[in-house]
N, C-alpha and C positions, 0 to 999 in steps of 0.2 A: 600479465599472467601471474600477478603476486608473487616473484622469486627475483624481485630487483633490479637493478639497471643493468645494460650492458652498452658496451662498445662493441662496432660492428665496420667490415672495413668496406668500401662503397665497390669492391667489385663482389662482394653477398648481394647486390638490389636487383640484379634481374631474376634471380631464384627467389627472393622475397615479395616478387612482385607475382609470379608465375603463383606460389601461394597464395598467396592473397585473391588471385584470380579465382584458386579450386575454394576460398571460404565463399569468396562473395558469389561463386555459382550452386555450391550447396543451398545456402539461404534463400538464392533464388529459387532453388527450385524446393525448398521447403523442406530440404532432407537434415535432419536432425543427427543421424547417425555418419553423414560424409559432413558436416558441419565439424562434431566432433574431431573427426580424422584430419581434415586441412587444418585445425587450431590446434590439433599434437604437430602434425607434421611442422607448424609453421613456430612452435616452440622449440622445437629440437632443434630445429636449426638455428635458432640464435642461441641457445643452450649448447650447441655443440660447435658456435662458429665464433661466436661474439667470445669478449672478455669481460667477466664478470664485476662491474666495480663495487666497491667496498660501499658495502650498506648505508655508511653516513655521507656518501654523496649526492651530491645535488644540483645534479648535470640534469640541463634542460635536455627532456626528449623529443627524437623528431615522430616517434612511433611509439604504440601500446600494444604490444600483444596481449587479446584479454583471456580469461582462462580455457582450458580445452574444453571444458564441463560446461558453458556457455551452450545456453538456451536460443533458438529460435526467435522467441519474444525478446528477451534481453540482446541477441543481435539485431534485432533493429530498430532497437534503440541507439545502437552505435555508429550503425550503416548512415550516412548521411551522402553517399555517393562518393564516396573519395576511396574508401574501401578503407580497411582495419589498416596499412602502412601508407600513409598521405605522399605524396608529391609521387609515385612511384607510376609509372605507367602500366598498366597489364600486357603482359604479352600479347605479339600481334602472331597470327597464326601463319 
């Protein structure tokens, strides 16, 4: 999301996975404007959950949140079936 690394503590993965769910069914269904909203939504929350680390770190990531402002075309480029947080399962309903 261009606003740095964070640390995240692994009982946040089932709500980041449930995210992740609502980006990659936007993009399914080609909705640019709920696209938008699950990639704010999916930045607040590690913005509002994680801990920010110090800009000259270079901690390896297991995930990318990419910007809210994130295009249709530009996500799928990204989408490669693993969804925007990798090893995370999607919620089962």
């Amino acid at each position: 999301m261009g606003d740095g690394q964070y640390r995240l503590d692994d009982s946040l993965a089932p709500h980041l996975a449930e995210l992740d769910a609502a980006t990659e069914d936007a993009f399914a269904a080609g909705d640019q404007e709920a696209l938008h909203a699950s990639l704010a939504a999916l930045a607040a929350a590690v913005e509002l959950n994680g801990e920010r680390l110090p800009d000259d770190a270079l901690d390896e990531s297991d995930s990318i949140v990419p910007p809210v402002d994130l295009t249709l075309e530009e996500a799928h480029k990204l989408m490669h079936g693993e969804g925007l947080v990798p090893d995370l399962a999607p919620p089962t309903s």
